[in-house]
C-alpha positions as CSV (number, residue, x, y, z in Angstrom):
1,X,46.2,-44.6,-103.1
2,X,44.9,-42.2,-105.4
3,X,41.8,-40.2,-104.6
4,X,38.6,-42.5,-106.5
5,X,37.1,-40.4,-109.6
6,X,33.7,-39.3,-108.9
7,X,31.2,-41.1,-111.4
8,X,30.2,-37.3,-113.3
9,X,27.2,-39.6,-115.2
10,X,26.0,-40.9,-112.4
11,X,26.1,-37.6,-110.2
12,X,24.7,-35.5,-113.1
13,X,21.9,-37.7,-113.9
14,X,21.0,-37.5,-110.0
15,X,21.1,-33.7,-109.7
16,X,19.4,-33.4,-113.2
17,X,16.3,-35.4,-112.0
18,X,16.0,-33.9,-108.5
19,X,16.4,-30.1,-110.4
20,X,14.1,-30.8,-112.8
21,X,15.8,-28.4,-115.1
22,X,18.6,-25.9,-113.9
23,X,17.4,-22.6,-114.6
24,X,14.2,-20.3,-113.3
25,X,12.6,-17.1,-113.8
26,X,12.1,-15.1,-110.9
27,X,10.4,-11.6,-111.1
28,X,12.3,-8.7,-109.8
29,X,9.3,-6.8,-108.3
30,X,6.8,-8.2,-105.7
31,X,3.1,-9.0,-106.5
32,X,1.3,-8.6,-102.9
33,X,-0.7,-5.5,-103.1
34,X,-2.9,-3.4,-105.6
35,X,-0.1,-1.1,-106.1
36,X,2.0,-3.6,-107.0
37,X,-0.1,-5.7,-109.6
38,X,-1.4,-2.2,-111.4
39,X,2.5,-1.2,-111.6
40,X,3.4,-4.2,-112.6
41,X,0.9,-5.4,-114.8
42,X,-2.5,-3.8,-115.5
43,X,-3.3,-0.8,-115.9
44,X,0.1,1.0,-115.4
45,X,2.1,-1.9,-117.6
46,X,0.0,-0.4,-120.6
47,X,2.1,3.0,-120.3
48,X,5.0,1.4,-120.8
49,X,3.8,-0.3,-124.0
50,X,2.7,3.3,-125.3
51,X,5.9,4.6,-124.5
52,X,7.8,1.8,-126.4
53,X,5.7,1.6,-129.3
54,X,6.8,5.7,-129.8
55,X,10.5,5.0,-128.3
56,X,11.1,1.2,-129.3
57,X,14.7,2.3,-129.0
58,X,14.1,2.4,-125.0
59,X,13.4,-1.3,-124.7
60,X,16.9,-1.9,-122.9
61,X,15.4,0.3,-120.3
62,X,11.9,-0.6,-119.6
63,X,12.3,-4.5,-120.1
64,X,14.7,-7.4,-120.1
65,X,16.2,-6.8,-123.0
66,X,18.9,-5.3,-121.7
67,X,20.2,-8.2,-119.9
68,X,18.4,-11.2,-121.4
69,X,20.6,-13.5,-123.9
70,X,18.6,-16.6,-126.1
71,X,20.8,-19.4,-125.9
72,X,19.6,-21.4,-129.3
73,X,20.3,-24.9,-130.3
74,X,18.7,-27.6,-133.1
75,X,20.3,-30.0,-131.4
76,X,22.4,-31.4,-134.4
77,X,25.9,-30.8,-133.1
78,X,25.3,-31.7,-128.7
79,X,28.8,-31.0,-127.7
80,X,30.8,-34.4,-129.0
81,X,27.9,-36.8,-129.3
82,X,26.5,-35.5,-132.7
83,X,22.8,-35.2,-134.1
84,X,20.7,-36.1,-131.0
85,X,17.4,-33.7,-131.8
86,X,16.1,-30.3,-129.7
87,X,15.0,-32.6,-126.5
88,X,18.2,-33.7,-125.5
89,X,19.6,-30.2,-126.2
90,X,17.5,-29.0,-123.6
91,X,19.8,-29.8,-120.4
92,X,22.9,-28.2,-122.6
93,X,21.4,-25.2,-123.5
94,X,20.1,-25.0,-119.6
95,X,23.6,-25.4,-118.7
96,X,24.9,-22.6,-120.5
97,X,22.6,-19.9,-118.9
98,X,23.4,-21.2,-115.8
99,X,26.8,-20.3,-116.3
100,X,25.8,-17.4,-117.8
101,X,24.0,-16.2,-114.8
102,X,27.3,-17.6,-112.3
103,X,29.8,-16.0,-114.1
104,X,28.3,-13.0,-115.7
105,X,25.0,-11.8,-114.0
106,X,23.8,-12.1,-117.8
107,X,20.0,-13.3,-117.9
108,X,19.7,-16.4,-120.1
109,X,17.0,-18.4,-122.1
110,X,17.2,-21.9,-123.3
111,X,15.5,-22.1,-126.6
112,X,16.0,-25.7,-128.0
113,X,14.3,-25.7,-132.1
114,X,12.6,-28.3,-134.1
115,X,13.4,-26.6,-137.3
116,X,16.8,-28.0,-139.1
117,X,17.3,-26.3,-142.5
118,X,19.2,-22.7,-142.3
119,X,16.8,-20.9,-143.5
120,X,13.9,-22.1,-141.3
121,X,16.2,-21.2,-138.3
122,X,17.0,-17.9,-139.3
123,X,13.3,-17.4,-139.8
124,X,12.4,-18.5,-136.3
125,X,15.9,-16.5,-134.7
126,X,14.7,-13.3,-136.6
127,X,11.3,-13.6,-135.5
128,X,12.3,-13.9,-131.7
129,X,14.9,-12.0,-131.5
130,X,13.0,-8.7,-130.8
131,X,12.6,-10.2,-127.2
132,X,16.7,-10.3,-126.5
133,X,19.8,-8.4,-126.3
134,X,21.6,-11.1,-127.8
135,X,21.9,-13.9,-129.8
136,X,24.0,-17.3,-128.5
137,X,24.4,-19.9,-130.7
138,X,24.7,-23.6,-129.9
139,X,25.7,-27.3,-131.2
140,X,24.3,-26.5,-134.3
141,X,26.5,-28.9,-137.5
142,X,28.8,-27.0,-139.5
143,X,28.3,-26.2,-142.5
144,X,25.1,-24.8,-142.1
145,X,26.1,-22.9,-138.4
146,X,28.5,-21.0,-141.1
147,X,25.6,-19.7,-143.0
148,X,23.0,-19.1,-139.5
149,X,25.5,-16.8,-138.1
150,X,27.0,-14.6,-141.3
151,X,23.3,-13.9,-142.0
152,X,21.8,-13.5,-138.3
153,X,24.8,-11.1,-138.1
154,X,24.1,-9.1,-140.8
155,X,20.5,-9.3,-140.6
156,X,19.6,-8.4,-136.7
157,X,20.6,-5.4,-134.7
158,X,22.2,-7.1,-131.4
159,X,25.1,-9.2,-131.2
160,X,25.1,-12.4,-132.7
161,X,27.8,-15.2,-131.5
162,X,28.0,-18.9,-132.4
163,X,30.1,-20.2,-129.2
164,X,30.9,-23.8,-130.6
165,X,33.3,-21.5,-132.7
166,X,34.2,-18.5,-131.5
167,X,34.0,-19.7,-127.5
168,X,36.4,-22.4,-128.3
169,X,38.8,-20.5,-130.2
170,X,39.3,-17.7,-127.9
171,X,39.9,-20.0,-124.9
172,X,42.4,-22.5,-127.5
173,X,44.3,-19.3,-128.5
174,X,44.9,-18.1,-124.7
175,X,45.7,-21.5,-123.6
176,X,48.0,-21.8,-126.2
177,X,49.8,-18.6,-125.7
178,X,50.1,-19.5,-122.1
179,X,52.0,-23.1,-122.9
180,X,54.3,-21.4,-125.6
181,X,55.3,-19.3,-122.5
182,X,56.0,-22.2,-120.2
183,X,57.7,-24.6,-123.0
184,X,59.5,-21.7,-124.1
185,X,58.1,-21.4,-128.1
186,X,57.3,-18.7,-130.4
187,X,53.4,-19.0,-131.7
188,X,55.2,-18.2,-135.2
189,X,57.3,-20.2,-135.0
190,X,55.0,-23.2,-134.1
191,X,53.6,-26.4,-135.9
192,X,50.3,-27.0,-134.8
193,X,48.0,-30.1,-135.9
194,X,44.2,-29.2,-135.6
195,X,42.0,-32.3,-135.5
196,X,38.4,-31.6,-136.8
197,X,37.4,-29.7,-139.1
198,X,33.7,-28.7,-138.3
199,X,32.8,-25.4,-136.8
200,X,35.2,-25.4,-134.1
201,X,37.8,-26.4,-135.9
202,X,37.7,-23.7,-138.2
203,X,37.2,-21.2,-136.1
204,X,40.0,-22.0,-133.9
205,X,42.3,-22.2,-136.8
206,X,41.4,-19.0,-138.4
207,X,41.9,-17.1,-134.9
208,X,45.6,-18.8,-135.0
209,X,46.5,-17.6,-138.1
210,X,45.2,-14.1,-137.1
211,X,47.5,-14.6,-134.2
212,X,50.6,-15.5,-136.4
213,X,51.0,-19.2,-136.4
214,X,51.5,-19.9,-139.7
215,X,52.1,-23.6,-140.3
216,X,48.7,-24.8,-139.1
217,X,47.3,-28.7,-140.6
218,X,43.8,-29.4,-140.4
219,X,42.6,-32.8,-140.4
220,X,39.4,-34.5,-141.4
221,X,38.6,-38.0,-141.9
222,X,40.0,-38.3,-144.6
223,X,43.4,-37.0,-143.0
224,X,45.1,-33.9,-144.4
225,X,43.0,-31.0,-145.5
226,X,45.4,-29.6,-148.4
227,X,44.9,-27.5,-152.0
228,X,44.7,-29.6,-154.4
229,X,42.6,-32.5,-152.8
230,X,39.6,-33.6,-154.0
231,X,36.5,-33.5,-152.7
232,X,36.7,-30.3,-150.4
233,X,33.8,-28.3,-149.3
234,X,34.0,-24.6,-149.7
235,X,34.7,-23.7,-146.3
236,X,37.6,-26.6,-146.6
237,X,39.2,-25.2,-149.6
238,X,38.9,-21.7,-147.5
239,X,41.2,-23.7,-144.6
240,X,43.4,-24.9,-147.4
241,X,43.9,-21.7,-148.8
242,X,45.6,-20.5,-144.9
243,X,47.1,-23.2,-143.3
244,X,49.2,-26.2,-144.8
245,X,52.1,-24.5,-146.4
246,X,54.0,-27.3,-147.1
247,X,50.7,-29.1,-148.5
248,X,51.4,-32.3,-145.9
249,X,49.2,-35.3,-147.1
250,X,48.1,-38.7,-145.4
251,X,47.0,-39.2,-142.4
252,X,47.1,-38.1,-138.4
253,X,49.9,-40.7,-138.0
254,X,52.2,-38.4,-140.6
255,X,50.8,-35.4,-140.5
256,X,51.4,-34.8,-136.3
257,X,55.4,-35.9,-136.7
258,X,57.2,-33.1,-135.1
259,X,54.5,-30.7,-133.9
260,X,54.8,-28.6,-131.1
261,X,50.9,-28.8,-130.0
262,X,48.1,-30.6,-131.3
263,X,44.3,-29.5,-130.9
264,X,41.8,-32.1,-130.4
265,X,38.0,-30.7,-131.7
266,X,36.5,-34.1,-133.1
267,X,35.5,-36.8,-130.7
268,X,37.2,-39.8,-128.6
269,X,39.4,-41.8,-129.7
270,X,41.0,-39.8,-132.6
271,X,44.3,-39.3,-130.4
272,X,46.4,-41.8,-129.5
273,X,49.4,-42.5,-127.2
274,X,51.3,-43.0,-130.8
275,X,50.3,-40.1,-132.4
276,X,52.0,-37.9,-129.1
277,X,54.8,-40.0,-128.9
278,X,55.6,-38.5,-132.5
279,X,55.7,-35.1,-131.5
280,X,58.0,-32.8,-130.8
281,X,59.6,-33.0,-126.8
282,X,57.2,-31.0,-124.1
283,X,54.1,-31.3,-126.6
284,X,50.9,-30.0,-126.3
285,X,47.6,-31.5,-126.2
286,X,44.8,-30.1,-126.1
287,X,42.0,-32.8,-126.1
288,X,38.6,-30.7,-126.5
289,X,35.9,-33.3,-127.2
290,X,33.3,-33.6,-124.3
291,X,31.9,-35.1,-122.7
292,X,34.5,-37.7,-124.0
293,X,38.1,-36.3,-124.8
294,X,40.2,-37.6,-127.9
295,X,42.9,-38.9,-125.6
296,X,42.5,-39.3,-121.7
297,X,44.9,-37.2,-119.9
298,X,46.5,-40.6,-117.9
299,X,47.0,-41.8,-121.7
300,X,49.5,-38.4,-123.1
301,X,50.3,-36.9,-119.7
302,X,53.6,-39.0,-119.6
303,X,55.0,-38.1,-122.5
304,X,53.7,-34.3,-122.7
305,X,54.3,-31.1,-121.0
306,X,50.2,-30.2,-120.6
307,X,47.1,-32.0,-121.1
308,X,44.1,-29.5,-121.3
């Protein structure tokens, strides 16, 4: 019999309590002698602060600035469970500098907001920033995340990245390459059905169509994303304007026959057995939602080559 799943709530929940949060901050010199506190506080700390407020340029040197990223959410887009508030962003954001940390060696900061509008977070992101090499973006609802990013980009002078888009694009567009290779396609020669339209959805169609797939449909809730139909928000008229050559109407159902690979970015449920079984043979699924995926792998597995 088949090994029993591991209940992930269950076990999270457990290791979150007994963590009490995933992330520390541990100082890099020690504090047991004289020397030691007047190095690395008061008096010699001052020194440095004279020497940065002539060379501010040198702050990657003296401080953590070289290495420290501010992982920043509002909470209004926690991964597929929607608007939930800064609190409950908390153990997300933690999550992400932990993997930061694991993966990278990159110093991260959980910074969880109680401001909504875009303009009240790029206020509070400018006035932070000074304090960080870098700038990472997280759940935060499309449209707005649109707007936060083009200005923080254009307004600060370290690297800005919102991952719910770029993140999941770049890893879609590798896996994607990979399973053309295996099922023997040709990206341009591909039809792929992208399910959601919010941030990553957009994001991980426009890095498609900068890799050459050219007959891309998004879909909404109201099914097809097309020129022509009413209703569209700007950056939804900017999809229509790249993808949907054929200007394919209705919904999932009609849109998905024939597709070589389908990209789930919405939430559960939105992908069904049916909808695969009217693909084209070896089809791709990628079912991104989390914690919950659009279709469980048991559910598409039989009648696809790869369930990501």
């Amino acid at each position: 019999m088949p090994a029993k799943k591991p209940d992930y709530n269950r076990l999270s929940l457990e290791l979150h309590k007994k963590l009490k949060g995933k992330i520390s901050i541990t100082p890099k010199g020690k504090l047991k002698t004289k020397l030691d506190w007047s190095t690395m506080y008061s008096p010699g700390v001052g020194a440095v602060s004279q020497h940065l407020a002539k060379k501010p340029e040198d702050a990657r040197e003296y401080t953590m600035k070289r290495n420290m990223v501010a992982v920043i959410s509002d909470g209004s887009a926690i991964l597929g469970l929607g608007n939930l508030g800064p609190i409950p962003a908390l153990p997300v954001m933690e999550g992400k500098c932990a993997i930061f940390k694991a993966m990278a060696d990159v110093d991260a900061f959980p910074i969880v907001l109680d401001v909504h509008e875009p303009e009240e977070i790029i206020r509070v992101v400018k006035a932070i920033a000074p304090g960080f090499g870098g700038i990472n973006l997280e759940d935060i609802s499309a449209p707005k995340c649109f707007e936060i990013e083009e200005r923080l980009k254009a307004e600060l002078d370290i690297p800005v990245m919102h991952d719910d888009q770029h993140g999941t694009a770049i890893v879609v567009l590798a896996g994607l390459i990979n399973a053309a290779k295996v099922t023997k396609r040709r990206l341009d020669q591909m039809k792929v059905v992208v399910v959601g339209a919010g941030a990553a959805g957009r994001a991980v169609t426009l890095l498609l169509v900068k890799a050459g797939i050219t007959n891309i449909i998004v879909t909404d809730s109201q099914g097809a994303i097309a020129l022509g139909r009413s209703g569209l928000s700007d950056y939804k008229h900017e999809l229509a304007t790249v993808t949907n050559p054929n200007k394919i109407t209705g919904d999932l159902m009609q849109v998905v026959e024939g597709a070589d690979a389908i990209i789930g970015v919405s939430g559960p449920g939105t992908i069904a057995s049916a909808h695969v079984e009217r693909m084209a043979d070896q089809a791709i699924v990628f079912a991104l939602a989390n914690p919950i995926p659009e279709i469980m792998p048991e559910d598409a597995k039989h009648m696809c080559y790869r369930t990501i």
